[in-house]
C-alpha positions in Angstrom: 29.2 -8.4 -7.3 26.2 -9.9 -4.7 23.1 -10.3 -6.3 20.7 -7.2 -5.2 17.7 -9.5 -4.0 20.5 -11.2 -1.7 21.4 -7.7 -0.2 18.1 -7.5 0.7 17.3 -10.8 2.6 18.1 -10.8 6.6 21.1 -12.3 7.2 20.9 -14.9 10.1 24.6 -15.0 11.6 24.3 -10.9 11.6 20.9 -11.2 12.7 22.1 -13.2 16.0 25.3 -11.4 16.7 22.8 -7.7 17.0 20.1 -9.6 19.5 22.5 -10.6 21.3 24.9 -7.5 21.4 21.7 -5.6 22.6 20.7 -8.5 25.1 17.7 -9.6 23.9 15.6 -13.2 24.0 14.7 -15.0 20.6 11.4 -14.4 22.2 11.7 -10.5 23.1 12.9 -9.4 19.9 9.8 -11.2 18.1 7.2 -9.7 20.4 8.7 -6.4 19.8 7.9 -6.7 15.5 5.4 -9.0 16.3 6.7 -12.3 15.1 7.0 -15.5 17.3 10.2 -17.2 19.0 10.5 -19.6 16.4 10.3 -17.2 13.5 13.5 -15.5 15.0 15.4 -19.2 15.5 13.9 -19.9 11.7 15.9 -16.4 10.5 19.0 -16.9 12.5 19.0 -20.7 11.5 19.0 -19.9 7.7 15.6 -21.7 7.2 13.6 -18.8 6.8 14.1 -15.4 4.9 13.2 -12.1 5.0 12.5 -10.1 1.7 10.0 -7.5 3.3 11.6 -3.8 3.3 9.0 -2.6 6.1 10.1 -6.2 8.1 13.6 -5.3 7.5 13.7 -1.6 8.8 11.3 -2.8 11.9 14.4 -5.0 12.7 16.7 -2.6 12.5 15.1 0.0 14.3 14.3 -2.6 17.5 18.4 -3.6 17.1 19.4 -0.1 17.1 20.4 0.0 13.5 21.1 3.0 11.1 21.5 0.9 7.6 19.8 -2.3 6.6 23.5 -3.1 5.7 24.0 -4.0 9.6 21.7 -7.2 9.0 21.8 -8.0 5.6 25.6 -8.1 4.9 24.6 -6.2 1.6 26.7 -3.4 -0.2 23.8 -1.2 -1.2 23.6 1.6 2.1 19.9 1.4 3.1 19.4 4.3 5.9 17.3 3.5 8.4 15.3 6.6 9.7 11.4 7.4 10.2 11.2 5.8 7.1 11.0 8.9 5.4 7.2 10.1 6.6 6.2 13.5 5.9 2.7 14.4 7.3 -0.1 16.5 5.2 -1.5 20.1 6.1 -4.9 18.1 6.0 -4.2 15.5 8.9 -5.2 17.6 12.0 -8.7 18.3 10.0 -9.1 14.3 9.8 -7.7 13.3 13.4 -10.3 16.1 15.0 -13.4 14.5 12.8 -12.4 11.1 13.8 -11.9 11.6 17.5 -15.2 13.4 17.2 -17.6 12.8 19.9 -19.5 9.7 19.4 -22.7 11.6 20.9 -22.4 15.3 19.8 -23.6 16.8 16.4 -20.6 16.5 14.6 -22.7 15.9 11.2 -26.2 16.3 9.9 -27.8 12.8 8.8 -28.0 12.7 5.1 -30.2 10.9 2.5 -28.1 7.8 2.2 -28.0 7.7 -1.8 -26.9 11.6 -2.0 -24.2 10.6 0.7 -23.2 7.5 -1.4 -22.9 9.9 -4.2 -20.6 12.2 -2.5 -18.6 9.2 -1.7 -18.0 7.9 -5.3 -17.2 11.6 -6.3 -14.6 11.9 -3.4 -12.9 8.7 -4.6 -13.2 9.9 -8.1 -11.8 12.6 -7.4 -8.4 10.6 -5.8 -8.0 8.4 -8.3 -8.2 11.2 -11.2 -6.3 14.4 -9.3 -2.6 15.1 -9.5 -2.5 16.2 -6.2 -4.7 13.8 -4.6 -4.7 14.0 -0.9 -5.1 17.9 -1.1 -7.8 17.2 -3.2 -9.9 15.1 -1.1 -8.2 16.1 2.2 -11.0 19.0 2.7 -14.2 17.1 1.9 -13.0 13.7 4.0 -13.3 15.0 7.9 -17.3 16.0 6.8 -18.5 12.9 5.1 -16.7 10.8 7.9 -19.2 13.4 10.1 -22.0 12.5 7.6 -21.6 9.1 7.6 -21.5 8.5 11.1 -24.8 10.4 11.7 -26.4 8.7 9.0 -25.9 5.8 10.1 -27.0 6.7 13.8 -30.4 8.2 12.2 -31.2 5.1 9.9 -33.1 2.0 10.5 -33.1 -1.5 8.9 -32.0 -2.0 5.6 -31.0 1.9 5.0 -28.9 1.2 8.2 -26.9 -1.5 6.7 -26.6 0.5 3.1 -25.5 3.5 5.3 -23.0 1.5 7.1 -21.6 0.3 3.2 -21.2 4.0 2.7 -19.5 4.6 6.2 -17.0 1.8 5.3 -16.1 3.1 1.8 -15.4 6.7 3.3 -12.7 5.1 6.2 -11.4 2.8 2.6 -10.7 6.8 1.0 -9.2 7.9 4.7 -6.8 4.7 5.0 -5.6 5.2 1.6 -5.1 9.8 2.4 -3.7 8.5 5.4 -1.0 6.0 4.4 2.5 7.2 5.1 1.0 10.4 6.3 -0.1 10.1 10.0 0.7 8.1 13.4 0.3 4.4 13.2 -2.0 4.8 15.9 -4.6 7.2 14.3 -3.9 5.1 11.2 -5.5 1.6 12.7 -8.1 3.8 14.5 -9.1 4.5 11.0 -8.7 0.6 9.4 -10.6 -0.6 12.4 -13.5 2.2 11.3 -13.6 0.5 8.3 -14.1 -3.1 9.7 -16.6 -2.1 12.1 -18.8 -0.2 9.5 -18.7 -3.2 7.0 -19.2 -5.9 9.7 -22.7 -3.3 10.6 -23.6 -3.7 7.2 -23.7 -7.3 6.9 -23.1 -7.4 3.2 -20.6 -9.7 1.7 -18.8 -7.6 -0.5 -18.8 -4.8 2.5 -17.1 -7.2 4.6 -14.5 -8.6 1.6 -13.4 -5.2 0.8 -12.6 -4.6 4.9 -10.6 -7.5 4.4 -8.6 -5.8 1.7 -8.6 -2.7 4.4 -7.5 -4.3 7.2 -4.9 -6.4 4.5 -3.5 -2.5 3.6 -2.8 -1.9 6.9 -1.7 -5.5 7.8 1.0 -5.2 4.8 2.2 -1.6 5.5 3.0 -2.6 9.3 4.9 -5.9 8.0 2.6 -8.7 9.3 2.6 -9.8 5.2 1.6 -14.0 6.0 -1.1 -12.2 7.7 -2.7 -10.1 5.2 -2.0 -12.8 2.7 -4.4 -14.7 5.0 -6.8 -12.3 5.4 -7.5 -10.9 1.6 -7.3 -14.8 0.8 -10.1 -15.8 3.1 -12.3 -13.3 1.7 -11.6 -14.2 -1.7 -12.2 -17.8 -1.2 -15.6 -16.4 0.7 -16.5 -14.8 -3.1 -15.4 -16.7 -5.3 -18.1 -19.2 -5.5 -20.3 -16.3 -6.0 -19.0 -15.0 -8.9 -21.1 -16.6 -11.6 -24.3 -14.2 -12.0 -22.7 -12.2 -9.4 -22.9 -8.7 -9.6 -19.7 -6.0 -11.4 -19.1 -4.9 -7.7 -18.8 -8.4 -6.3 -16.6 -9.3 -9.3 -14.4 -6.4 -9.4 -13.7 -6.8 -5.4 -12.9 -10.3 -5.7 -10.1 -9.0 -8.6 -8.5 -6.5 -6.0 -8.8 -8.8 -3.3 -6.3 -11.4 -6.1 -4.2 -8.3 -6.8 -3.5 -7.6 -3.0 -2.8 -10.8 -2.6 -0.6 -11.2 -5.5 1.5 -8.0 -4.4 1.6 -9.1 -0.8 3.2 -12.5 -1.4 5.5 -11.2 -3.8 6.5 -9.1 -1.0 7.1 -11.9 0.9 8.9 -13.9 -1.4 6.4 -16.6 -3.0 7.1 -16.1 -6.4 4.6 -18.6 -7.4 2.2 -17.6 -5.1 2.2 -14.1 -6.4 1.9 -15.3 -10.3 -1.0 -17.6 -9.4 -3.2 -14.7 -7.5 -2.3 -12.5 -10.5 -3.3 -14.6 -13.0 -6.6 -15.3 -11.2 -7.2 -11.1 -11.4 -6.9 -11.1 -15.2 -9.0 -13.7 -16.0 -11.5 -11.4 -13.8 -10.4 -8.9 -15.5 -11.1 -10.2 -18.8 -14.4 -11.6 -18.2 -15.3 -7.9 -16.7 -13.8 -6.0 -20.0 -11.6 -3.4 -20.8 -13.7 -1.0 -20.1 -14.3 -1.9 -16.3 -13.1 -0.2 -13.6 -13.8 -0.7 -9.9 -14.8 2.8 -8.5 -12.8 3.0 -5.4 -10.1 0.3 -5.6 -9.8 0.8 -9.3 -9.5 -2.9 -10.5 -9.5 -3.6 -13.9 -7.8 -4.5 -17.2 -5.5 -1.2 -16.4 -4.9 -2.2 -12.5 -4.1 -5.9 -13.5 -1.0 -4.3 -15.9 0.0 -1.6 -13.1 0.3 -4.9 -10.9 2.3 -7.2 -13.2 5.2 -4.9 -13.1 5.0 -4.3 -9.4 4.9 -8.3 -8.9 7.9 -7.7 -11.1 9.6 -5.1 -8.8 8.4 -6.6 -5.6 10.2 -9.9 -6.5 13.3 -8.1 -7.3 12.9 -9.7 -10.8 13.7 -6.6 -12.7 14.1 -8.9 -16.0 10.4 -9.9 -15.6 9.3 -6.3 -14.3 10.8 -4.7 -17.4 9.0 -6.9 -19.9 5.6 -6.1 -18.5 6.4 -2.5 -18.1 6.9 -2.6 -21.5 3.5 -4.1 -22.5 1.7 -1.4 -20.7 -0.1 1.5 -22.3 -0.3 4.0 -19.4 -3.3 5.6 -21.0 -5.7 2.5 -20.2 -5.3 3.2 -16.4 -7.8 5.2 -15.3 -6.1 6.4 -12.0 -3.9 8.9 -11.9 -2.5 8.1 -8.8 -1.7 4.2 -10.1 -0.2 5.5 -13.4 2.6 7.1 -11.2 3.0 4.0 -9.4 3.8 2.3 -12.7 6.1 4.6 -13.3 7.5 4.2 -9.8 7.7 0.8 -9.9 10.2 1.3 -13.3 12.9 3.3 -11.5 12.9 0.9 -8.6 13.9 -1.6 -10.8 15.8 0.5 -13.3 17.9 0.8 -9.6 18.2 -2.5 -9.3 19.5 -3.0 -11.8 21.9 0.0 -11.0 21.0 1.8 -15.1 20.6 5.0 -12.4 20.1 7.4 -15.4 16.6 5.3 -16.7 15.4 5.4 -13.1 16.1 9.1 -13.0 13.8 8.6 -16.2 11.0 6.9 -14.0 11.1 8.3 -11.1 10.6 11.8 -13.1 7.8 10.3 -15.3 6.3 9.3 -11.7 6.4 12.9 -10.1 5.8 14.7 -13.1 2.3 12.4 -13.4 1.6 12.7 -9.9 3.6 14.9 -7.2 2.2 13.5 -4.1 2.0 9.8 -5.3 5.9 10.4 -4.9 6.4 13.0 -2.3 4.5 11.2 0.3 5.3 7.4 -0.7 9.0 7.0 1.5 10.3 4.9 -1.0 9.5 7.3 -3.7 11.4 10.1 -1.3 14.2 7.3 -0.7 15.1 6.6 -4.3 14.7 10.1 -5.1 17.7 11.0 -2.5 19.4 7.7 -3.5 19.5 9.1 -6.6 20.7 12.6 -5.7 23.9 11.0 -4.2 24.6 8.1 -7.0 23.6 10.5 -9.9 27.2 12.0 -12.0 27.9 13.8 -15.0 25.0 15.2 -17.3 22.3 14.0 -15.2 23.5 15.3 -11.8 21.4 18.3 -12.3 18.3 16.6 -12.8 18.6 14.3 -10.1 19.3 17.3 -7.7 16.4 19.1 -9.0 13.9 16.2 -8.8 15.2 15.8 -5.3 14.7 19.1 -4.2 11.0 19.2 -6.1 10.3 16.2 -3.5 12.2 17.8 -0.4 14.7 14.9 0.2 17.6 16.9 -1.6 21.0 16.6 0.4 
């Protein structure tokens, strides 16, 4: 039986025989997922791989593809659709308050500390709600108004502390947004977030842009690229970190954790491991208590991310172990405890023990419905395991598929 992470890697000779079947240039097909000539002639050659699901399904929708199977040879059927996106009742709300007009009085300025307060509770709110985009989805489109005519109203240093604020609404918006709107409004709203932190000239503003712009770098496939970007601006704070401040501190962390999760995705086992182990150590010296209050980083976070390092790597020998070191009840987030639990039925599938994912991916919903419904690989492996699931269990599975809408 082929090894699962082999399934998953882009198969060069297949790879070749599609481009050219659909008359495409080395360089053509690279322009059209982003990647160069030579990356192409590097897959096809054998002397590079692919790991990245979002690269994968990119290829296969430019090469006309409806399984992953068609270039990766494996035996596991990996549809190939819209990825499985299903929008939210609150998206038209946000796309009208960002294509607001720049000049009209969309929003009342605010005092900039009340605003910033509002802000924190909004993310709190995320991080602690089952349903969490209907739970910030109604306050979002008028503190994105707010901030922007804060900003426009203040002067000097309340100007730069206004932009902070700005930048940290559009961080809440990228993450409602993921997996939930078009790829266009969603870079409208990661470029939002760069511009606001780049206004606020603040070193830890413009580091946690970088972990922005590194979310949507990721999500699209470009993965050496946000590797590069949350790396930079971790190298930027790092010297700072003696003396430096709990917010400067816990940024850094995420910034280790993105970059820990991104090169796992991409492969670099050691990579991965090295950024990860640089997070707890900040996690440690920050304390058990800590947590970051918008990217949530902190003793709990550090665990969540182990197991999807674990996952990610298709190590599901390594992913189990930490899984089982984790007390769910030290992360804070509600939304990151059902990504734990995710994360365990992706690689209880792996592994193909179908019933202990049904487990997970129960444990996931169950903790947090729309950290699963809206997540396409939640709703992927939820139908996956609609069709795989026999016997005892094939109720379950059908009913947990239906409670996410992907049943059959």
């Amino acid at each position: 039986m082929p090894d699962e992470h082999e399934q998953m890697t882009i198969d060069g000779d297949l790879l070749r025989t599609r481009r050219e079947r659909q008359g495409l240039s080395r360089a053509a097909l690279g322009g059209l997922v982003g990647r160069s000539e030579d990356w192409v002639k590097k897959i096809e050659g054998g002397t590079r791989t692919v790991r990245s699901l979002t690269m994968i399904v990119r290829l296969c929708r430019v090469l006309g593809c409806t399984d992953a199977r068609d270039l990766t040879g494996g035996e596991m059927p990996v549809p190939v659709h819209d990825g499985g996106k299903v929008s939210h009742p609150g998206v038209p709300a946000l796309r009208q308050a960002i294509h607001a007009p720049l000049f009209a009085a969309a929003g009342a300025p605010e005092d900039v500390g009340r605003l910033a307060g509002r802000v924190r509770q909004a993310w709190d709110t995320w991080h602690r709600a089952r349903e969490q985009r209907t739970a910030v989805a109604s306050v979002l489109p008028g503190l994105i108004a707010a901030g922007h005519a804060t900003v426009r109203a203040a002067e000097g240093a309340e100007k730069r502390r206004a932009s902070v604020v700005l930048s940290e609404t559009y961080a809440l918006a990228q993450q409602y947004a993921a997996h939930v709107v078009e790829p266009e409004l969603y870079w409208v709203i990661v470029d939002r977030a760069r511009m606001a932190a780049e206004q606020a000239d603040d070193p830890v503003a413009l580091a946690s842009a970088a972990w922005i712009v590194g979310n949507g770098l990721r999500v699209a496939g470009h993965t050496e690229e946000a590797l590069r970007m949350v790396a930079d601006a971790a190298d930027t704070l790092r010297p700072q970190l003696d003396g430096g401040s709990d917010r400067l501190r816990g940024m850094f962390g995420s910034l280790c954790l993105h970059a820990a999760v991104t090169a796992a995705q991409d492969g670099r086992e050691g990579d991965a491991w090295r950024w990860h182990d640089e997070a707890d150590k900040t996690a440690k010296k920050l304390g058990e208590r800590y947590a970051h209050p918008w990217t949530m980083f902190g003793a709990g976070n550090v665990a969540v991310h182990a197991v999807t390092v674990g996952a990610d790597l298709r190590t599901p020998g390594i992913a189990l172990r930490q899984l089982a070191d984790v007390d769910p009840a030290s992360i804070p987030s509600v939304e990151r405890r059902s990504r734990l639990y995710l994360d365990g039925a992706k690689t209880e599938f792996v592994r193909r023990e179908y019933g202990a994912a049904l487990q997970y991916l129960r444990l996931a919903y169950d903790t947090s419905p729309e950290a699963v419904r809206y997540v396409p690989s939640g709703r992927a492996l939820a139908a996956d395991l609609d069709r795989r699931v026999t016997g005892a269990l094939s109720y379950s599975a059908r009913t947990l598929a239906e409670d996410i809408g992907v049943a059959s």
